[in-house]
N, C-alpha and C positions, 0 to 999 in steps of 0.2 A: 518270244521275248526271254522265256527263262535259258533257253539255249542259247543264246543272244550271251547275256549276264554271265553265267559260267563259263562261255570260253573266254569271255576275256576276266573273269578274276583266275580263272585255273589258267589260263595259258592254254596254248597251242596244241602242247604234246601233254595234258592234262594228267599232271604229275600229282602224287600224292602228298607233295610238302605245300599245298597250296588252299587257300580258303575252297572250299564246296558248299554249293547251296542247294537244294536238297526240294523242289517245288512239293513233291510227293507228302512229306511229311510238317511239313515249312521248317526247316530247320536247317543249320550253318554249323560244317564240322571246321575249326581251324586249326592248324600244324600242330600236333602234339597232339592227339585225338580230343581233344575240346568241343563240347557239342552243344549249340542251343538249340531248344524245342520249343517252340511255341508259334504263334500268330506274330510273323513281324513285320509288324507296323511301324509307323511315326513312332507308337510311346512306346514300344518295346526299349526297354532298360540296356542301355549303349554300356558293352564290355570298357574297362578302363586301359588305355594304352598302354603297354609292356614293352621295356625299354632295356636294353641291357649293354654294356660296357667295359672299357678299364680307363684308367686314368693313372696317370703318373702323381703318387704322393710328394707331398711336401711336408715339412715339419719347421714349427716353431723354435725358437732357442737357438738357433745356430748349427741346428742338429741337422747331419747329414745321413743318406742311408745309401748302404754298398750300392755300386751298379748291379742291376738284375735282380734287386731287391725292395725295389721303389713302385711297383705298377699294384694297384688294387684294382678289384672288381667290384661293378654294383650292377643292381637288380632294381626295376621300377617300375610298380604297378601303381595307377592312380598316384597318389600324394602319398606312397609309401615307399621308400628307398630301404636297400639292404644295400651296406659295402662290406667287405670282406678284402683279406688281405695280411700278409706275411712282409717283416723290416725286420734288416740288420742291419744295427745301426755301427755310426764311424765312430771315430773318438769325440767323445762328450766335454762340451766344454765347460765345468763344473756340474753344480746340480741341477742342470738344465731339465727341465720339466717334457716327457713325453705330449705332443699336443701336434693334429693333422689338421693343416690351415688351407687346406682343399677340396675339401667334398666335393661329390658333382652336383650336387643341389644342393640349395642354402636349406635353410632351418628358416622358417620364419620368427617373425617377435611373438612372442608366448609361449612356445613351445619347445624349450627348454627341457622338458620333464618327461617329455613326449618318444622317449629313447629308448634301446633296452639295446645294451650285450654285452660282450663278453673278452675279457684280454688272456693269452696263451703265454706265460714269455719261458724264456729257455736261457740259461745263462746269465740270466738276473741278478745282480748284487741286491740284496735284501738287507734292509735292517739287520743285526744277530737276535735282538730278540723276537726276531717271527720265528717261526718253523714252517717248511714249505707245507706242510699239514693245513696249516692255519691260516694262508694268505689265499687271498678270490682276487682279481681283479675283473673293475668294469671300467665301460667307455660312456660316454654322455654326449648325444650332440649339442651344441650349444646355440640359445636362442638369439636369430636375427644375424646369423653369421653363416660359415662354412666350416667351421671348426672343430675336431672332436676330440675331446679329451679324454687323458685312462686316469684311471684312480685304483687305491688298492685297497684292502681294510676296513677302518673308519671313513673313510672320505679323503686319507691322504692324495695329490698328486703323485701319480707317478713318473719319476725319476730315470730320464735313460743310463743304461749302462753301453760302455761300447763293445761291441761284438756280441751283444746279447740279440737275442729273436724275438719279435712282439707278432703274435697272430692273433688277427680280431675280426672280430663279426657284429655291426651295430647295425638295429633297422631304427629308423627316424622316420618322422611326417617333414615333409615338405610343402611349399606350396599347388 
């Protein structure tokens, strides 16, 4: 039976990018050298699904982003999403507010706060009284939507500039 089982999760020509189950020691090595050990059973603790992607950004405000400058990536284990991703942006139309109105998973209601990271930008018009010394920016996903916002400072929004670069990396819970 156990020969049975592994040729058909490994395949035919039983390749090394493929789940292995292991009867000898009871244990499941998966792609990336990932290994569980133990007795498994029914209640053996089920790995959370790993999902990975790109997806084409969109942005709030009217705001457009160069071709070839619009695809993000994300990462999804269980109910926790990472996207990453690089924009240059077009010409702005006034003080249009930086804001991604696409995620690939929503954010559920209450989890708002539930966010953490980080904005890159290049080419930035800044206030004069900052110094680039002195400015951080973050992202925040936001609760019960798909939408992520940057902020700079204090909690200002931030502000696109056009022809400037935003590179960001925000992980969030999802449902």
């Amino acid at each position: 039976m156990t020969k049975i089982l592994q040729d058909a999760i490994r395949g035919s020509s039983g390749s090394a990018d493929s789940i292995q189950l292991h009867a000898s020691n009871q244990s499941v090595t998966f792609p990336g050298a990932v290994t569980v050990t133990g007795a498994l059973t029914s209640s053996t603790t089920t790995i959370p699904a790993i999902v990975s992607g790109t997806w084409t950004i969109t942005l709030a405000n009217s705001l457009t982003i160069h071709s070839g400058w619009d695809t993000g990536a994300y990462y999804k284990i269980g109910n926790l999403v990472t996207v990453t991703g690089q924009m240059k942006i077009n010409a702005t139309p006034g003080n249009a507010y930086l804001k991604i109105t696409n995620l690939p998973y929503s954010v559920p209601a209450g989890a708002q706060y539930e966010a953490v990271g980080a904005v890159r930008t290049a080419d930035h018009s800044y206030d004069n009284t900052y110094t680039k010394a002195r400015i951080f920016n973050i992202c925040n996903a936001r609760s019960d939507s798909t939408n992520l916002e940057f902020f700079w400072n204090s909690g200002d929004q931030l502000s696109a500039t056009a022809d400037a670069y935003y590179t960001f990396t925000c992980t969030y819970i999802t449902s």
